[in-house]
C-alpha positions in Angstrom: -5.2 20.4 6.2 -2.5 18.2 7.9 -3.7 19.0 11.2 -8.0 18.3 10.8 -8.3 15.4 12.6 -10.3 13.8 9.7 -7.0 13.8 7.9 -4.2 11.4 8.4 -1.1 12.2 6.7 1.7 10.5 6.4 5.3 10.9 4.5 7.2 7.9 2.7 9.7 9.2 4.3 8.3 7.8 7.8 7.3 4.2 5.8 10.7 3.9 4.8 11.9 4.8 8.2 10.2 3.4 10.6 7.2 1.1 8.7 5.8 -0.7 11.8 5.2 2.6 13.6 3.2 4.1 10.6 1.0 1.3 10.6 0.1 1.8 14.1 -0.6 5.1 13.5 -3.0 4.0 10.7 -5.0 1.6 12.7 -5.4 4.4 15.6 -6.6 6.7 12.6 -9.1 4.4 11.5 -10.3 3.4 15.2 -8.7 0.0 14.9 -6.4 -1.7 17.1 -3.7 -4.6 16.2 -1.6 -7.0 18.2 2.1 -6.8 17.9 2.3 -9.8 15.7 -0.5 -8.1 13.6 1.8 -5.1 13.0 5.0 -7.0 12.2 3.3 -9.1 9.8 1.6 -6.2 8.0 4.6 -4.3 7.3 6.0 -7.9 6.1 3.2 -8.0 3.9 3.1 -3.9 3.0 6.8 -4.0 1.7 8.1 -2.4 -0.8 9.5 -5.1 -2.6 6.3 -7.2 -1.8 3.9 -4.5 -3.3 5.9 -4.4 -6.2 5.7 -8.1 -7.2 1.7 -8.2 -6.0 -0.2 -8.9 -9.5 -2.9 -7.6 -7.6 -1.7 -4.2 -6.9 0.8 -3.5 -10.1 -2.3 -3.8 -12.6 -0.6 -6.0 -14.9 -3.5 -8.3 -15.6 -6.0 -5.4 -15.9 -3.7 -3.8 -18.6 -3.3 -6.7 -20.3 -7.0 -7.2 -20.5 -7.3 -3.6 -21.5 -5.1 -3.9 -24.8 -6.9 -7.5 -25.7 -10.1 -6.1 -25.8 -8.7 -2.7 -27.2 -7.2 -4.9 -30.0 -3.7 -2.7 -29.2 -0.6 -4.4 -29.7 2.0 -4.0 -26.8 5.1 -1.9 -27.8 8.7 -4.0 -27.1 
């Protein structure tokens, strides 16, 4: 279904590559347009690295919560 053009597909292979010019591609999916400066700081933001240290994306807190109320003790 790659080619429907309700579909966007896209590889990490082309994040890691060239992360800038996926986003672009995203925005154009989803009828949006962003300035250049938007772009660059977007794929500052959409990093990797960054992601990976967001609390608000690696689920952390929610898991946390999870085993409090759950009453389960976190194996070390």
């Amino acid at each position: 279904m790659r080619h429907e053009e309700n579909i966007l597909f896209l590889t990490f292979e082309d994040m890691k590559r060239n992360h800038p010019v996926v986003i672009e591609k995203t925005a154009k999916f989803l009828g949006k347009s962003l300035t250049e400066e938007q772009t660059i700081e977007l794929a500052d933001h959409l990093t990797f690295d960054k992601m990976s240290k967001n609390e608000s994306v690696d689920l952390l807190l929610e898991i946390k919560d999870m085993r409090e109320s759950m009453n389960i003790r976190k194996l070390d």
